[in-house]
C-alpha positions in Angstrom: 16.4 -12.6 60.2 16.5 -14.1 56.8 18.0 -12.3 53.6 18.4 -13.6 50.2 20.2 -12.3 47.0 18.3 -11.9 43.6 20.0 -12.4 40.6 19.6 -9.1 39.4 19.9 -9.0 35.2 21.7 -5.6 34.2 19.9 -3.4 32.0 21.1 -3.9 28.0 22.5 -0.1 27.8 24.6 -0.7 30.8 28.8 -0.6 29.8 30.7 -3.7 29.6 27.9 -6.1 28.6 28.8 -9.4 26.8 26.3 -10.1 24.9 25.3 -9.6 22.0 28.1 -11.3 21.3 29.3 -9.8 17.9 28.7 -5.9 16.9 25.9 -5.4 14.0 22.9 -7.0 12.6 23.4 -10.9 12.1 21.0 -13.9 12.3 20.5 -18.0 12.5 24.2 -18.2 14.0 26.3 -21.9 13.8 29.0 -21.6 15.8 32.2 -23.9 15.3 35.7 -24.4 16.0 38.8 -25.3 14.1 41.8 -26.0 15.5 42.0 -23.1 18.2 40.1 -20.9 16.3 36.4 -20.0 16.5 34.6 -19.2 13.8 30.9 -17.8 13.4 28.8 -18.0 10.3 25.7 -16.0 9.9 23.2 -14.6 8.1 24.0 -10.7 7.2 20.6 -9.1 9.0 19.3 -5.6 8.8 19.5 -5.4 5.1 16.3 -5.8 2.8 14.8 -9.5 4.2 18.7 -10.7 5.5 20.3 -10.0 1.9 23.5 -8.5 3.3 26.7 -10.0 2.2 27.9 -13.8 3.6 30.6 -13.6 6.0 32.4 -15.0 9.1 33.3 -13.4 12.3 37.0 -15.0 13.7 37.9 -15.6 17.2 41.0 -16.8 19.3 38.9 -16.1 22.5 35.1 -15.9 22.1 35.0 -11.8 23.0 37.3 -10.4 20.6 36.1 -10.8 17.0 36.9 -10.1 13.7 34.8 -10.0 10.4 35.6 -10.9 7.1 33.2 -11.0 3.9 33.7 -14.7 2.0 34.1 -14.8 -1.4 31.3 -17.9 -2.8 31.2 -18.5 -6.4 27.1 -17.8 -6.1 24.5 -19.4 -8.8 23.8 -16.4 -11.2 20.6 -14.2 -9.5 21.1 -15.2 -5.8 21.6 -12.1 -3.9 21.4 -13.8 -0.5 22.7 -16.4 2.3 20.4 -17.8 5.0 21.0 -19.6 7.7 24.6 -21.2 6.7 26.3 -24.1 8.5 29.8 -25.6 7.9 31.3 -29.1 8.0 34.7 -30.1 7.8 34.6 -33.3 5.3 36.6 -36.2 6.2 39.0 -35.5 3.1 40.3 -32.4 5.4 38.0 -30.1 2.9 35.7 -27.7 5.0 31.9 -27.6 3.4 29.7 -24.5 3.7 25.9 -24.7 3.1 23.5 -22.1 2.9 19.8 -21.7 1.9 18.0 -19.3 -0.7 14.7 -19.3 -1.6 14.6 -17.4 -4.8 14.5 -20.0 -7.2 12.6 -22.3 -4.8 13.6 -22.6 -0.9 17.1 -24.6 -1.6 19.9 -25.5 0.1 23.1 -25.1 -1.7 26.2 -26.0 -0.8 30.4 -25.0 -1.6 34.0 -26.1 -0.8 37.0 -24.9 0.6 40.2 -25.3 1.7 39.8 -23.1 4.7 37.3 -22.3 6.6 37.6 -18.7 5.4 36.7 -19.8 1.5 37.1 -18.9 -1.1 34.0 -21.3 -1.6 33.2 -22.7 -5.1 30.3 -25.1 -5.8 29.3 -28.6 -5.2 26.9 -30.5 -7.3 27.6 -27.9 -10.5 25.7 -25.6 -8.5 22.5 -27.0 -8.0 20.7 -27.4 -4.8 22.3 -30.2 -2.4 19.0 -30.1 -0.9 16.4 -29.1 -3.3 12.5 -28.4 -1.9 11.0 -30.9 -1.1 12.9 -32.9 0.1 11.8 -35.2 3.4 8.1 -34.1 2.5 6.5 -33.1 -0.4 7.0 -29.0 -1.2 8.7 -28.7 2.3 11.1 -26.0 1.8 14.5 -26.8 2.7 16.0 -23.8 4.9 17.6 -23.6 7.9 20.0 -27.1 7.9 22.2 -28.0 9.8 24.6 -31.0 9.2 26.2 -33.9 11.5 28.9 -36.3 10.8 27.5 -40.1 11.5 28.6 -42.9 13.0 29.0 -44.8 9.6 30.6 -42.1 7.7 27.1 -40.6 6.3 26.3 -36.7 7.0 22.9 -36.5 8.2 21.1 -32.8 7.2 18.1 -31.4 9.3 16.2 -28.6 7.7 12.6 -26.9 7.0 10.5 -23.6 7.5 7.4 -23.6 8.0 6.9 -26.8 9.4 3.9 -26.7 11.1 2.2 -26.3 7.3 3.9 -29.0 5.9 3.6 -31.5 9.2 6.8 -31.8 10.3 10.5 -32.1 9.9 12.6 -32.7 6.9 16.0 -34.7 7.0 18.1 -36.2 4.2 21.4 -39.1 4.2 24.1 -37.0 1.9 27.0 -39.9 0.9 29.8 -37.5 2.4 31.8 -38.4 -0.7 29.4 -37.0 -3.2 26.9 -35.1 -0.8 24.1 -37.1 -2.7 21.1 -38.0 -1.2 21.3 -41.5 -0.2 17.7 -41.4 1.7 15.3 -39.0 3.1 12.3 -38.5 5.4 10.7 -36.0 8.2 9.7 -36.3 11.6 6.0 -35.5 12.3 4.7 -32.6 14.3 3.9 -35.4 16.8 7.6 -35.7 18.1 8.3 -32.1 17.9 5.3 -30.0 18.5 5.4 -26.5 17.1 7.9 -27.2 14.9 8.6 -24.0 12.5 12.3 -24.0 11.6 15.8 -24.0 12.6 16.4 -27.1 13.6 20.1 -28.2 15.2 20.7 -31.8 16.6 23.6 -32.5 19.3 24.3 -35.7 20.6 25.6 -35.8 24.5 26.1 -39.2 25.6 24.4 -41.4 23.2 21.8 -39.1 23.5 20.6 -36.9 20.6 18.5 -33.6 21.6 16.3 -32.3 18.7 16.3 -28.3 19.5 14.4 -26.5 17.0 12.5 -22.8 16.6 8.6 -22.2 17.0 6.6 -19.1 16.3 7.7 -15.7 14.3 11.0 -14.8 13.9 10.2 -11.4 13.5 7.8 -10.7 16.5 8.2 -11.4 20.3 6.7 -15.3 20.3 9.9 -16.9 18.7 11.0 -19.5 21.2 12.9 -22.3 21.3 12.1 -25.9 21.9 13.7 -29.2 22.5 12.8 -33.1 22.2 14.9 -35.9 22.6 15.9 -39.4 21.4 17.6 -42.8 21.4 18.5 -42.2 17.9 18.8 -39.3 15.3 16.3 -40.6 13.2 13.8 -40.6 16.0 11.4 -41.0 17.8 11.5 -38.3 19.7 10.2 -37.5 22.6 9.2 -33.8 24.0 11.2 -32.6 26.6 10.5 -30.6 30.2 11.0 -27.2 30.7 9.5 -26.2 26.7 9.9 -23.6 26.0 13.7 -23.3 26.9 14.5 -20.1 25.6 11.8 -17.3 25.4 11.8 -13.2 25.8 12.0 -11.4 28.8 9.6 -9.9 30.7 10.8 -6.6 30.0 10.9 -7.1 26.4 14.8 -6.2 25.8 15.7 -9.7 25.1 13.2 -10.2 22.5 12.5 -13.0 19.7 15.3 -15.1 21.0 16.0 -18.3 18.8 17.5 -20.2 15.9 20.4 -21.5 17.8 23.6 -23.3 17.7 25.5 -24.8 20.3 29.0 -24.8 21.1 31.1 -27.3 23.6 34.2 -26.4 25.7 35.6 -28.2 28.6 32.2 -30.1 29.3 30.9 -27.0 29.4 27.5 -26.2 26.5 27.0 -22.8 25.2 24.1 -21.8 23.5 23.8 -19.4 20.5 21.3 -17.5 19.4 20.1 -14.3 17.8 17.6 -11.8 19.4 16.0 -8.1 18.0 18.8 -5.3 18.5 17.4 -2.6 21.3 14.9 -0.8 20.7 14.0 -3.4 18.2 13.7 -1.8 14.5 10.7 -2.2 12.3 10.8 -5.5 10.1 12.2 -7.7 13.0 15.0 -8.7 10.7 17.6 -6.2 12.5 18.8 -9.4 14.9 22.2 -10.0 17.0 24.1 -12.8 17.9 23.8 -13.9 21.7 25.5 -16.8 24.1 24.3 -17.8 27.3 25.1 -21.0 29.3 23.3 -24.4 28.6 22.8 -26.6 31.6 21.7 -30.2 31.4 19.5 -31.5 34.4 19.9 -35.1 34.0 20.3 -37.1 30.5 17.2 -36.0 29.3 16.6 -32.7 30.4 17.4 -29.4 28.6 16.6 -26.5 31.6 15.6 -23.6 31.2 17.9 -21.2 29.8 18.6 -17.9 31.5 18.8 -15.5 28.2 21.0 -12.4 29.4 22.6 -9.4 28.4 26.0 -10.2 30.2 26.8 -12.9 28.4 29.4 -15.7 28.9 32.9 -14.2 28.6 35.9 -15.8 27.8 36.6 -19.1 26.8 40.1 -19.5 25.8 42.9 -17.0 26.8 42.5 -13.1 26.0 43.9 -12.1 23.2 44.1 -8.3 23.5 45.5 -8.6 27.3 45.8 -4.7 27.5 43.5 -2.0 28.5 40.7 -0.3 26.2 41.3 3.2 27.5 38.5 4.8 25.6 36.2 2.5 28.2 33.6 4.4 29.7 35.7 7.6 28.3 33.8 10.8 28.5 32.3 11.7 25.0 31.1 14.3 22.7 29.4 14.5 18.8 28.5 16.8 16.1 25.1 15.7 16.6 23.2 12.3 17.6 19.4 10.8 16.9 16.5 10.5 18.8 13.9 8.0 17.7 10.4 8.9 18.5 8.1 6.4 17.3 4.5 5.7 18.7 3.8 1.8 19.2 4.1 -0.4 16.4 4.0 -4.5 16.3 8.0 -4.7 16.5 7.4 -2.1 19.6 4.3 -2.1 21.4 5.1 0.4 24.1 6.6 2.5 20.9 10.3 4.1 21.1 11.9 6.8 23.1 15.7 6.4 22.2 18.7 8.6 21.7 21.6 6.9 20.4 23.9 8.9 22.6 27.9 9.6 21.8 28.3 7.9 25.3 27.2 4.5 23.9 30.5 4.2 21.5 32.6 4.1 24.6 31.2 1.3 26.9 32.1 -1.7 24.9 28.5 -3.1 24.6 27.5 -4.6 21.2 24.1 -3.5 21.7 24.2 0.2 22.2 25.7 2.0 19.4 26.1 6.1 18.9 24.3 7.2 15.5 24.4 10.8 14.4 21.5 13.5 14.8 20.7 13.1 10.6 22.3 11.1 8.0 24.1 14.4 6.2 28.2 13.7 6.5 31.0 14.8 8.1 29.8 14.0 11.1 32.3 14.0 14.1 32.6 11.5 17.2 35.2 13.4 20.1 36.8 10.8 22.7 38.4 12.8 26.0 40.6 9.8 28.1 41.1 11.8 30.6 44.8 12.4 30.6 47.6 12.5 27.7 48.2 8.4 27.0 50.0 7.1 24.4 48.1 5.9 21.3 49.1 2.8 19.3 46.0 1.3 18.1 42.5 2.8 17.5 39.8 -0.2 16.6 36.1 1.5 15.3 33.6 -1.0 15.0 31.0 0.8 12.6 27.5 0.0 12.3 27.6 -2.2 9.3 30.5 -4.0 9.2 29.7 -5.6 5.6 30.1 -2.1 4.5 33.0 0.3 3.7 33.3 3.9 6.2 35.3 6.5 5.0 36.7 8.6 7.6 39.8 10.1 9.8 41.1 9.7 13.1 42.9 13.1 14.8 44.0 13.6 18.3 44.8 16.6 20.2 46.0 17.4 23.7 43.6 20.6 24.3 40.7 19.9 22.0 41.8 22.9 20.1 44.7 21.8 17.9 44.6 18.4 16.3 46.8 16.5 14.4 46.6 13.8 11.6 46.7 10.2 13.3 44.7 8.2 10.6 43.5 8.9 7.0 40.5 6.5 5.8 38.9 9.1 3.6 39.8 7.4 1.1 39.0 3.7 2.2 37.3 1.7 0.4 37.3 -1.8 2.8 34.3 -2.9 5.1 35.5 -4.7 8.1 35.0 -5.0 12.3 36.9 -3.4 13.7 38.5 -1.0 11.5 41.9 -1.1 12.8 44.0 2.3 13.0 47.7 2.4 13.7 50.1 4.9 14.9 52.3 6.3 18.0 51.7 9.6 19.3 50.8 10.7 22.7 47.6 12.9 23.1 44.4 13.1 25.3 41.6 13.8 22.9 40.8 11.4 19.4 38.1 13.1 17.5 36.8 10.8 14.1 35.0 12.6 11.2 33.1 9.9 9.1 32.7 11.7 5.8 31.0 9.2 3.3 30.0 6.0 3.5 29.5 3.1 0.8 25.7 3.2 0.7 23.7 6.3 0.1 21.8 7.4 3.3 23.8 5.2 5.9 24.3 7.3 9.2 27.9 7.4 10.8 27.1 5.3 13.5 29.6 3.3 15.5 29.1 0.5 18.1 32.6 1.1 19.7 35.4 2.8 19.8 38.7 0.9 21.4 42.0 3.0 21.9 45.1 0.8 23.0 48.6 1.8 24.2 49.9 -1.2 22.4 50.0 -3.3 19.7 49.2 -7.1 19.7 48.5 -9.7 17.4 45.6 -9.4 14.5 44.5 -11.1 12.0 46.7 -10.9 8.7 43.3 -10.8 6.5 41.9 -8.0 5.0 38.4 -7.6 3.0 38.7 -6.7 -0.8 38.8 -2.7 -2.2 34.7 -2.2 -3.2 34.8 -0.4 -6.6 31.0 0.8 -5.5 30.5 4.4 -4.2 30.5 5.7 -1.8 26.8 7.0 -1.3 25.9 10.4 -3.1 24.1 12.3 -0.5 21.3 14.8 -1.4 20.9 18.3 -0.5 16.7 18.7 -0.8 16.5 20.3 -4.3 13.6 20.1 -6.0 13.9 17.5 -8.2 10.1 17.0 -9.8 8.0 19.6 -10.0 5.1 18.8 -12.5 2.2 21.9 -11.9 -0.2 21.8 -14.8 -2.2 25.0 -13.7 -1.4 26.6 -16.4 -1.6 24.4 -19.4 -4.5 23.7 -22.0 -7.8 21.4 -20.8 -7.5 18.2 -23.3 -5.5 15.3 -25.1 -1.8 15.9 -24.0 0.5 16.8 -27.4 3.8 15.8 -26.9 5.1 15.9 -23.3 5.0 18.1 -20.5 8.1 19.8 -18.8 9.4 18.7 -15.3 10.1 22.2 -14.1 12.4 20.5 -11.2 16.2 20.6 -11.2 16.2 17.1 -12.9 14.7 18.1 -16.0 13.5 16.0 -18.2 10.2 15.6 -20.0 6.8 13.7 -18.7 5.6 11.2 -21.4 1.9 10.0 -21.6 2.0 6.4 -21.6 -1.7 5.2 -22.8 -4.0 8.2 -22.9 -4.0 10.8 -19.8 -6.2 13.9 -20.5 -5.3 17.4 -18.9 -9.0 18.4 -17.1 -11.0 19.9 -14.7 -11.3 18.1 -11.9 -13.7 19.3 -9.2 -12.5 22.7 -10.2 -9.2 21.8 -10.5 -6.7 21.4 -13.2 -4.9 18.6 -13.4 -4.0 14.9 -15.2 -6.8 12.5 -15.7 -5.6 9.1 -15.5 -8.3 5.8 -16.3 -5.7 3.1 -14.7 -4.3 2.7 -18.0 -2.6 5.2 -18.3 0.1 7.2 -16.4 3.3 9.9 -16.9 6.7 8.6 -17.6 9.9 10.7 -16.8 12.6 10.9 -19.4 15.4 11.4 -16.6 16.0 8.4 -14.4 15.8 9.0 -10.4 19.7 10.6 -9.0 21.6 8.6 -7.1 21.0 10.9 -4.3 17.5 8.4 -4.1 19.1 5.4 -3.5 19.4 3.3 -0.6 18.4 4.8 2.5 18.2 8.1 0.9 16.0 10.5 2.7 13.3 12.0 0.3 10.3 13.8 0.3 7.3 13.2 -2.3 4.1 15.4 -2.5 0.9 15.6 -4.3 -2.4 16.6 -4.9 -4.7 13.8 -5.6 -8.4 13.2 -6.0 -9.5 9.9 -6.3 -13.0 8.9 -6.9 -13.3 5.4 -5.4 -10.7 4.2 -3.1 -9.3 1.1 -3.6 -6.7 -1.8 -2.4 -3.8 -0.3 -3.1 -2.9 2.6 -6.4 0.1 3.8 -6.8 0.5 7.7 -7.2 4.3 8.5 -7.4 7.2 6.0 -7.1 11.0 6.6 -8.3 12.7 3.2 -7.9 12.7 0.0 -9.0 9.6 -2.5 -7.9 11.1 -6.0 -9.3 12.9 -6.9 -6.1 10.5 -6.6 -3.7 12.4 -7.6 -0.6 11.5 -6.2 2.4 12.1 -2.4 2.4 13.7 -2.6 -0.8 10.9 -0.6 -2.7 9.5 3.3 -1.8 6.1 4.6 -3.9 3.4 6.9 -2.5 -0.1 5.3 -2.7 -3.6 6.0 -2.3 -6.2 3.5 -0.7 -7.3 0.8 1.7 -5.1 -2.0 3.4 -1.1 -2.2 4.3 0.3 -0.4 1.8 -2.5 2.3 1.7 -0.2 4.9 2.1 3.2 4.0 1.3 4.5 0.4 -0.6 7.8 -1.1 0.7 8.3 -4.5 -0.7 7.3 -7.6 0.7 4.1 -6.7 2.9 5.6 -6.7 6.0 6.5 -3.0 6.5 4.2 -1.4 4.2 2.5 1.5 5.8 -1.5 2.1 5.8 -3.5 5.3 6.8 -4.4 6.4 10.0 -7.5 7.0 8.4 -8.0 7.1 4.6 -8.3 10.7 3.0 -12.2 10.4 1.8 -12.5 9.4 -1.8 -14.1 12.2 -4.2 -12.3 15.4 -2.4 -9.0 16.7 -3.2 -6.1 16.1 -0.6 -2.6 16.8 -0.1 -0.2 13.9 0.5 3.0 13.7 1.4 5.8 11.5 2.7 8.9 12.4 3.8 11.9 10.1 5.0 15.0 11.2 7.3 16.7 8.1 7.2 15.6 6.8 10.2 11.6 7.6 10.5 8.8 7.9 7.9 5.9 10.4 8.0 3.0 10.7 6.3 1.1 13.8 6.2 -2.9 14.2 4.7 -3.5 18.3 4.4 -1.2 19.4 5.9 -1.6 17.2 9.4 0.2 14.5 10.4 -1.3 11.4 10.0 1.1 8.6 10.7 4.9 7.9 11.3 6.5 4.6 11.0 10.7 3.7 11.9 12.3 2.0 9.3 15.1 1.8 7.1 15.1 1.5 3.2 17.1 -0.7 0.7 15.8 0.9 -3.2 17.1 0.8 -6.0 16.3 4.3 -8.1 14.4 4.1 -11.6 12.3 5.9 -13.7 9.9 8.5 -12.1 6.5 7.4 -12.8 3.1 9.4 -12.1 0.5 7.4 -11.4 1.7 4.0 -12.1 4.7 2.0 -10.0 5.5 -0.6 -12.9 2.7 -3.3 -11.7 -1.0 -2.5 -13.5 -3.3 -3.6 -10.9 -1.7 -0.8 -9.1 -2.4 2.1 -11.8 -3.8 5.1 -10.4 -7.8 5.8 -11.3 -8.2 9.5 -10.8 -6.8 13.1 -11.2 -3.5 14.0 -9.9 -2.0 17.9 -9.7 1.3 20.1 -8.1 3.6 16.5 -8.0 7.0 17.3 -6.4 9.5 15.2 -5.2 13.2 16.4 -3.2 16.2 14.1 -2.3 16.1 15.3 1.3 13.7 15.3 4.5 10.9 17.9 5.1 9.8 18.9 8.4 6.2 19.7 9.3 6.5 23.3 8.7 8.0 22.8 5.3 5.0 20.2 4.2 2.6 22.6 5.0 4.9 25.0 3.1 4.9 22.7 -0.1 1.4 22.3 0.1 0.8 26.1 0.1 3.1 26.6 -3.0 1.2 23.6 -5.0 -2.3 24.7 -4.1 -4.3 24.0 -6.7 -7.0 26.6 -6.7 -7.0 30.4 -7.2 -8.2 31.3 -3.9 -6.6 29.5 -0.9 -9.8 29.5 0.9 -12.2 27.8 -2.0 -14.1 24.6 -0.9 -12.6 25.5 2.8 -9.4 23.4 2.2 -7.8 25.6 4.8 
């Protein structure tokens, strides 16, 4: 008899796994190595369209990491930092280059000293690489940058490629970094071409790998050609695609890589969607895997895995985690129910379970039942150990966590070990020191920087020593933290009792806010289909004289109701919104709408996570809409029923409180609009149907059989 042995890939949830590599949301990794220290550069992910804050994670080993936000002198009105790369410039100087496609898709670049920054501009900060470079109007993301032969610095870059017919490169004088010549390689030598290009050279050979497909959906893959010289021609390689997701879907979108070298050894970096992957595709994680060459043209295919590649220099923390697969318990944790969605076709059945902040796995993370704070994380190892070090690796590590650590040896009693409730620093880990001997550590997260961030926590690793760390620190944020809301009525604009006509002076917001409702053009209060309410002609709309709380912003969770009748159904008008529409990132912009297409029911941002109806209320009736937002989950509700419910997470800015308008006039409401309300906290289905009860607009319940 015959047997044979499978590899057999463990599932992502299970403890211990390697990859991904880092904890947190980061994207288009380049991966390099000074002296015997790793570094990783990345785009901050998971924050409205990759705008989070630039940063490096640091490594002595290649497992154990440590993140620290750069400061970069930026041009005024960049807010982000895509794809970056670094080069260290043969006058010892290290070069960081990053794109931006805000004023025009960009590359800019910066110099340092250290690796680390702080990074101050090149070229009076203009564009080292504006668009168009290569080709004509080729934007000019994604580079990457390779020290010649002759002492030239040879850029790759482009997005979109397949639009624009191919590849863009540039010759930068590595004195100056000016363009000494430029040019693309056609779609031709590199078929599919979209982005994220990265050359490496193995002996005398250079391999073009590069991205194809959508970044943010499952058919992001990566390719390869090869070639006698950089400049080309290339030649398409075997075994395309290399890098692709897996059949069961949990390494998904895998692509935009770098590649590292160590011993003779390749490694390959990359960033995939986190698990289960979140709405917007842009919530991605650094991966490494092996790269094997089959001959000296042959890229093969590329096994993408959760475990990862471990070690590649000498452990650094030599010493048992002894919270490591440690029984746990929380004040409360989140389970995502979401039906399928483009990001998740089989839709989501997830609890983010206090278990998962105890197997050391930078996919899995514990995340509280609701985003109100304290919230409490309870660690049991098992026996009384001593307890040196406690390292938290939060959810964002970009952003500051304020918190405490106690321990206890019966659960009962506990005692002080760590005060952060005052902090004030982001970071990964957060690093916690003392010496006390206990068997239970218990954390309380009590506010956080942003408004509406969960406590959530990727790991939690206790130590019964000390060792080295780094000696670097992240700057005090003078932001925050987050105010949280408590679901008061905020708006409450019910016109049932107020004269039929031209509107004199203003009406009163009989919410907690206050504040007066301005006519802005000419609304009329009339009788609508036997209901009084605010005639609006798309001109006009009601302005409130008391900006949006705080308790709004961010990924604050809300609730927004109406009554509405609109006559003729539209694209897209905007009934309610309460933050600000100019930066229209992706999921940086919240307003309740009314008609056909994406954003039929509820506007985001940039398109891509706009919510439309299940089926659009008909036009000429009156309906009740609603929306409310826990943080985690969007629901729409039309009369009461649910229609719709979408995952997400939201990045807005709070503004003035507009009825029937959302700052852009193609988006003015047409139509009459009654019993507004809007609360800085989540609803469930019981308390919609409540609210619409309340703001019923006729005198009988049971007129026109609404009910």
């Amino acid at each position: 008899m015959l047997s044979c042995v499978y590899r057999q890939e463990p599932q992502y949830n299970a403890p211990g796994m390697g990859n991904p590599l880092v904890p947190g949301y980061f994207a288009d990794p380049t991966i390099k190595k000074f002296g015997d220290t790793y570094y990783l550069y990345a785009t901050t992910d998971g924050i409205k369209l990759a705008s989070g804050e630039p940063q490096v994670w640091i490594s002595k080993d290649f497992v154990n990491w440590y993140n620290y936000e750069m400061e970069i002198d930026l041009p005024s009105g960049l807010t982000n930092c895509w794809a970056p790369d670094v080069l260290k410039g043969k006058d010892g100087k290290y070069y960081y280059f990053m794109g931006n496609c805000q004023f025009g898709c960009n590359i800019y670049g910066y110099v340092s000293n250290s690796p680390m920054g702080p990074w101050k501009p090149v070229n009076d900060g203009k564009p080292v690489i504006p668009v168009g470079t290569g080709k004509e109007h080729l934007p000019a993301l994604d580079a990457q940058f390779v020290q010649t032969e002759d002492g030239k610095i040879s850029a790759w870059f482009g997005t979109w490629c397949t639009s624009f017919g191919g590849l863009g490169w540039a010759e930068l004088n590595s004195d100056d970094l000016s363009i000494e010549r430029d040019g693309y390689i056609p779609l031709e030598q590199l078929p599919d071409v979209f982005e994220a290009p990265y050359p490496l050279k193995r002996k005398g050979r250079w391999f073009m790998m590069y991205s194809s497909g959508d970044c943010r959906l499952s058919d992001y893959v990566v390719h390869y050609a090869w070639a006698d010289s950089i400049y080309g021609p290339y030649r398409y390689g075997e075994n395309n695609p290399i890098l692709s997701s897996s059949e069961d879907g949990t390494i998904d979108s895998p692509g935009h890589n770098s590649v590292i070298e160590e011993n003779g050894e390749y490694y390959i970096l990359y960033h995939r969607h986190d698990n289960p992957h979140s709405s917007g595709g842009e919530f991605r994680q650094v991966c490494a895997d092996r790269l094997i060459f089959s001959d000296a043209y042959t890229i093969g295919k590329i096994e993408p895995s959760h475990t990862g590649i471990d070690y590649l220099a000498e452990n650094s923390i030599p010493y048992k985690n002894r919270a490591f697969k440690a029984k746990t318990h929380a004040s409360s944790f989140y389970h995502l129910l979401s039906p399928p969605t483009r990001f998740e076709k089989n839709g989501v059945d997830h609890a983010y379970l206090p278990e998962y902040a105890t197997d050391d796995n930078n996919g899995t993370l514990w995340k509280s039942g609701s985003g109100a704070l304290p919230q409490t994380l309870t660690i049991d190892l098992g026996k009384t150990r001593r307890i040196r070090r406690i390292m938290t690796q939060f959810e964002y590590p970009t952003f500051y966590y304020q918190y405490k650590w106690e321990v206890s040896e019966d659960s009962i009693s506990w005692s002080l070990f760590s005060d952060k409730r005052s902090n004030r620093r982001s970071g990964s880990p957060m690093i916690d020191d003392g010496d006390t001997g206990a068997r239970y550590v218990r954390i309380t997260v009590t506010s956080t920087e942003k408004t509406g961030m969960y406590a959530a926590i990727w790991n939690v690793k206790v130590y019964d020593r000390l060792f080295e760390i780094p000696s670097f620190s992240n700057s005090e944020m003078a932001e925050g933290p987050g105010e949280m809301g408590e679901r008061r009525l905020l708006v409450d604009l019910d016109v049932r009792d107020l004269t039929v006509g031209k509107i004199n002076g203003s009406i009163s917001n009989q919410g907690e806010l206050e504040g007066e409702f301005t006519p802005v053009g000419e609304p009329l209060l009339t009788v609508t289909d036997n209901v009084r309410s605010i005639s609006l002609d798309g001109e006009s709309y009601l302005l409130l004289t008391k900006p949006a709380p705080k308790t709004l912003d961010w990924n604050a969770p809300f609730t927004v109701s109406v009554w509405v009748y609109n006559p003729e159904i539209e694209f897209g008008e905007c009934v309610v919104s309460w933050n600000s529409r100019r930066n229209m990132l992706q999921a940086s912009y919240a307003a309740l709408m009314y008609g056909t297409g994406p954003y039929g029911a509820v506007a985001h941002g940039d398109g891509y996570v706009d919510v439309a109806f299940n089926e659009v209320p008909e036009a000429g009736k009156w309906h009740h809409l609603a929306i409310t937002f826990d943080g985690m989950c969007e629901y729409i509700y039309v009369n009461g029923q649910l229609d719709r419910q979408f995952p997400l997470m939201l990045f807005v800015k709070t503004e003035q409180i507009k009825i029937g308008a959302s700052g852009e006039i193609s988006e003015n409401f047409t139509g009459s609009i009654t019993g507004v309300r809007l609360y800085d906290g989540f609803s469930t289905g019981q308390q919609i149907k409540e609210i619409m009860y309340e703001t019923y607009p006729y005198d009988d319940p049971y007129e026109n059989n609404q009910f």
